[in-house]
C-alpha positions as CSV (number, residue, x, y, z in Angstrom):
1,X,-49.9,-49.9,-32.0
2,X,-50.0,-52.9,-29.8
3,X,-51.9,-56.2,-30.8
4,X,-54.7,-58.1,-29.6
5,X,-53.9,-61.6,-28.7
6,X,-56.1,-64.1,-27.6
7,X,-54.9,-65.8,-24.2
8,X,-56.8,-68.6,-22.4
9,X,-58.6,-67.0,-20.7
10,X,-60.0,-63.5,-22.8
11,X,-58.0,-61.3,-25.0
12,X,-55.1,-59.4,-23.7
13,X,-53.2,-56.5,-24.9
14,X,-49.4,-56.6,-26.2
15,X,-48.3,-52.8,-26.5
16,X,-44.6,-54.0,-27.3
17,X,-43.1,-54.0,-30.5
18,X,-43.8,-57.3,-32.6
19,X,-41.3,-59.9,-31.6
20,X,-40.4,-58.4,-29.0
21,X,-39.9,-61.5,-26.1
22,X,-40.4,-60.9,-22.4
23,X,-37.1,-60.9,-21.3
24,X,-36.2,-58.5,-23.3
25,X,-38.9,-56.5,-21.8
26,X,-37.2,-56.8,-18.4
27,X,-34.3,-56.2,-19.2
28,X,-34.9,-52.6,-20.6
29,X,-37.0,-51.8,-16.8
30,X,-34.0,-52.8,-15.6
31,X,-32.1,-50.8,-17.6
32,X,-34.6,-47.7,-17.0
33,X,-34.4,-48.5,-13.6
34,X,-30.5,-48.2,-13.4
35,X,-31.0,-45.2,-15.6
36,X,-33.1,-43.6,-12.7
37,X,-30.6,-44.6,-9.7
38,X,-27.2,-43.2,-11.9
39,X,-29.5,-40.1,-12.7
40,X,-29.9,-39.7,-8.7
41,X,-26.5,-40.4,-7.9
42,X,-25.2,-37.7,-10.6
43,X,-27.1,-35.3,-8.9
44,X,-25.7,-35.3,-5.4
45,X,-22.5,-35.7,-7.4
46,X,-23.3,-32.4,-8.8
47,X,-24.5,-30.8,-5.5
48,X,-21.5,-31.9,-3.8
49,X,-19.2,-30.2,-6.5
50,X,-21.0,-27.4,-5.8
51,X,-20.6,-27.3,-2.2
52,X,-17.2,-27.6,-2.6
53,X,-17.1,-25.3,-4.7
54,X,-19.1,-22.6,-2.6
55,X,-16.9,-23.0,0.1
56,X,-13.4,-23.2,-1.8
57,X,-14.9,-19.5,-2.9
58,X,-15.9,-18.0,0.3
59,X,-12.7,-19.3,2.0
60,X,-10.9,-17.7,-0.7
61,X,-12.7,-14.8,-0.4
62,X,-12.0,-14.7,3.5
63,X,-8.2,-15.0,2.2
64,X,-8.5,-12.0,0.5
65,X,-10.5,-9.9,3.3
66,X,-7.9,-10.9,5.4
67,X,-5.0,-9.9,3.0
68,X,-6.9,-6.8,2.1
69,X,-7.0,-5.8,5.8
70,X,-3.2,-6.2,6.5
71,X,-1.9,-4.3,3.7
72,X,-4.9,-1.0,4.5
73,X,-3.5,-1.1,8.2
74,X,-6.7,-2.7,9.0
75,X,-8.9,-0.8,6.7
76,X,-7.7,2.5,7.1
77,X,-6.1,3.3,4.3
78,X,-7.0,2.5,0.2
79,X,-3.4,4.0,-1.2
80,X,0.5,3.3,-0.8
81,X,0.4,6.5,1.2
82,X,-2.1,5.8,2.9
83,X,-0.9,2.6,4.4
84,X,2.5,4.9,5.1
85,X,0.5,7.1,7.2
86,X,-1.2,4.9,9.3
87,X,1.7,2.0,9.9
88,X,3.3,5.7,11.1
89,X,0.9,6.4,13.4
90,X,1.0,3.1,15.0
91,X,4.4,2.5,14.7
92,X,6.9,5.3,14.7
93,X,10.3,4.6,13.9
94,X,13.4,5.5,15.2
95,X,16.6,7.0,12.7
96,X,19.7,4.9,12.0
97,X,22.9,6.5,12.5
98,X,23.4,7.7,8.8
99,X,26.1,9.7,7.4
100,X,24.9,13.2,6.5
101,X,26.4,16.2,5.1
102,X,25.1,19.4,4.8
103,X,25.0,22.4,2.4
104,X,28.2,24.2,4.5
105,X,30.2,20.7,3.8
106,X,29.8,20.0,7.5
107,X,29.0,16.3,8.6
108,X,26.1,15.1,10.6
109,X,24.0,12.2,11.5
110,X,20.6,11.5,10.9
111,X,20.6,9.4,14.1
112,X,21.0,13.5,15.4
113,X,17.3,14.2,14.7
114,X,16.8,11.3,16.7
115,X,17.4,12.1,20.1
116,X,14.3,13.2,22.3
117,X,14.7,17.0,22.1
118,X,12.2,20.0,22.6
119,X,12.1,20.4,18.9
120,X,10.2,18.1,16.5
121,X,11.4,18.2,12.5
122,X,9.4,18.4,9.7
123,X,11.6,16.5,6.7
124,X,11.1,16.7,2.7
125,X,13.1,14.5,0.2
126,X,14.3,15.9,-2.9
127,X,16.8,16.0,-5.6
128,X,17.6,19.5,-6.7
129,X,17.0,19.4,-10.5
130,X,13.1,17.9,-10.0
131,X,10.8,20.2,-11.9
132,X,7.7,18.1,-10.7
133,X,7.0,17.4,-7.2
134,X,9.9,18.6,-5.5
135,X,8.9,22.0,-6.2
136,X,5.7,21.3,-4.6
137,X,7.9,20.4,-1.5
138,X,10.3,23.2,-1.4
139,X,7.3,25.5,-1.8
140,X,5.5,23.8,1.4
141,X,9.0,23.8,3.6
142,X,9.1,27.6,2.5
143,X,5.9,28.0,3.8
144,X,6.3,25.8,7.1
145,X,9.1,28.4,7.4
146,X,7.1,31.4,7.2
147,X,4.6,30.0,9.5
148,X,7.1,29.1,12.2
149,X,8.2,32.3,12.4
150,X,4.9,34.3,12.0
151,X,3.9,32.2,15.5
152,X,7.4,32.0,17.0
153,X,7.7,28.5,17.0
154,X,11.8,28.2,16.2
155,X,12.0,26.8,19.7
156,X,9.4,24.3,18.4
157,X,9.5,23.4,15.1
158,X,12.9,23.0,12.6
159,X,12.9,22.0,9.0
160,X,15.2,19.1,7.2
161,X,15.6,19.0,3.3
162,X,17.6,15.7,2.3
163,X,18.7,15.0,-1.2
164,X,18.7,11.7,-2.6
165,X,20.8,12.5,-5.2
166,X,24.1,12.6,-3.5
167,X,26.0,11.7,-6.7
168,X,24.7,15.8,-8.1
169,X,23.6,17.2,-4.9
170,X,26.8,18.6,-3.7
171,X,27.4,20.5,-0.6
172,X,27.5,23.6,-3.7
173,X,24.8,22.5,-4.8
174,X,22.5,22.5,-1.8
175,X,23.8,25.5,-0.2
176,X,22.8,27.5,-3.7
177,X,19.0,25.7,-3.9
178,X,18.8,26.8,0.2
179,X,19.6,30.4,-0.9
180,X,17.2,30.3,-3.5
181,X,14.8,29.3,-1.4
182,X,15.4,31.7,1.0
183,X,15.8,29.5,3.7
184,X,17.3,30.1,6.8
185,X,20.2,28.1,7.9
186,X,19.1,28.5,11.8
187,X,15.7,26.4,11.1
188,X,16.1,24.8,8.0
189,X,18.5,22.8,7.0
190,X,20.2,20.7,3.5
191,X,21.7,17.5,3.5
192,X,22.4,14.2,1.7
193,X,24.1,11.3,2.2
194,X,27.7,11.4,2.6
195,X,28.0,7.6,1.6
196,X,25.9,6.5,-1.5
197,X,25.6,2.9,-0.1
198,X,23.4,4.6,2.7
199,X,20.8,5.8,0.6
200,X,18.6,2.7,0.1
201,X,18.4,2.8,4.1
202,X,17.5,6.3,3.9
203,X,14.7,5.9,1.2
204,X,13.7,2.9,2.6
205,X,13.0,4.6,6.4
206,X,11.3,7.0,4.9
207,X,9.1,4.7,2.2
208,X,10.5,6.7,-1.3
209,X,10.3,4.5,-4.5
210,X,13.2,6.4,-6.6
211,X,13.6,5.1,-10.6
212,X,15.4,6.7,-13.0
213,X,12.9,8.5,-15.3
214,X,15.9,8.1,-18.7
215,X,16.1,11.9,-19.1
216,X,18.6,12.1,-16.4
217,X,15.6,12.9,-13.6
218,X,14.1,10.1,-11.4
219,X,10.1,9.9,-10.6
220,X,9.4,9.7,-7.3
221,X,6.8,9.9,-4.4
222,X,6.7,11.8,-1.7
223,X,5.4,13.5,1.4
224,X,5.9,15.2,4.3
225,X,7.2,13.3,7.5
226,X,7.5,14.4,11.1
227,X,10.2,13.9,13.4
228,X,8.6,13.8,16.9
229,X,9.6,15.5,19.8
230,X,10.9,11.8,20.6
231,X,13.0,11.5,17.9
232,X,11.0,9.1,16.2
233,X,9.6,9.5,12.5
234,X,6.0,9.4,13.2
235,X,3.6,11.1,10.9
236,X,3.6,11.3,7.1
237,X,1.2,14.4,5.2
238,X,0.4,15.1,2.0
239,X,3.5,17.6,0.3
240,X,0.5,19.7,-0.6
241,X,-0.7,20.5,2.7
242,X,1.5,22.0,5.3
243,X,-0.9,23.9,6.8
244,X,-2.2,20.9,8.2
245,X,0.6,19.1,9.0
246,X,1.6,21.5,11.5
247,X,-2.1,22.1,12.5
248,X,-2.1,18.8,13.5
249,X,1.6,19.0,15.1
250,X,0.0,22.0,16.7
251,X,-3.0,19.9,18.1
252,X,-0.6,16.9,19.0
253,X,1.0,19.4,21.4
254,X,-1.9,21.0,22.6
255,X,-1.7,24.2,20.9
């Protein structure tokens, strides 16, 4: 508790500690004081970091939107074949001049299906021992086949099968999986490559990841692509769903 002391003029009261002189005293407002500015000034230290630090994030942020938006063809698409699709649809491309040979042993060009011609081409790409999704695609081809006939569209509409497994899928071999799938040779073909340097051109045109699955398989995606009328690969489908592809070949066409 402070002390009384009697001054000149009346008592006065001392709430300082005893002994404690009046310098001392100003010097520890002044202290306080400085306390109070270097409290102040931490705190727009503190809001400044965080403004930083709110637009560091949102610019980020934009980076990403931005990022996002390129690699979904501007939203359009979620999944890898997805983005295939639509960068198809706005960009068809046009077929190099690969070495092909087919499942008689005769040689041809992919650049062939390339030329504008009356008849578009719907293409699959296999290897002939796949027990997954290859099947899938030889069953959907077989279909497109039966379906192209049924509404006499051979005029129209052809079918391509290419192997990317040129180092198994001979000529032989090709010619025995067409036969098995019934197909016929007038409006659907086999091939592969006749060089195995060009296959990394081929599955890159057509977007196939190929690895080597270390049973003597590979895993691999796929679809099913469209050759235009214009020669240009244009459109990509789900292998599962042929009857939309060409319902939507069909509607490109007008009926």
């Amino acid at each position: 508790m402070g002390q009384w002391q009697r001054g000149g003029r009346g008592r006065q009261c001392n709430s300082d500690a005893p002994g404690q002189r009046p310098p001392e005293r100003a010097l520890a407002r002044r202290q306080g004081t400085a306390g109070i500015h270097r409290g102040a000034g931490g705190k727009q230290v503190v809001n400044g970091t965080i403004l930083r630090t709110c637009v560091a994030t949102l610019l980020v942020a934009a980076a990403a939107l931005a990022a996002f938006y390129w690699v979904t063809a501007g939203f359009s698409a979620v999944s890898a074949d997805g983005v295939r699709r639509a960068h198809l649809a706005q960009a068809p491309r046009a077929l190099p001049d690969l070495a092909l040979i087919d499942q008689r042993g005769e040689p041809l060009a992919l650049s062939d299906y390339g030329a504008p011609r009356q008849k578009a081409t719907f293409v699959a790409l296999v290897y002939v021992q796949c027990q997954t999704v290859c099947r899938t695609s030889a069953s959907g081809q077989a279909w497109l086949q039966h379906a192209i006939r049924a509404r006499g569209l051979q005029e129209r509409v052809q079918l391509l099968t290419l192997s990317f497994d040129p180092r198994n899928d001979s000529p032989a071999v090709l010619d025995a999986y067409a036969r098995k799938l019934g197909a016929d040779s007038a409006l659907w073909k086999f091939a592969t490559v006749r060089d195995a340097a060009d296959l990394p051109a081929l599955l890159g045109l057509f977007d196939i990841v190929v690895l080597p699955d270390g049973l003597g398989g590979y895993s691999h995606n796929a679809a099913l692509f469209l050759v235009d009328g214009n020669g240009r690969l244009a459109r990509a489908y789900d292998i599962d769903r042929p009857d939309l592809a060409l319902a939507d070949f069909l509607q490109q066409q007008g009926g």
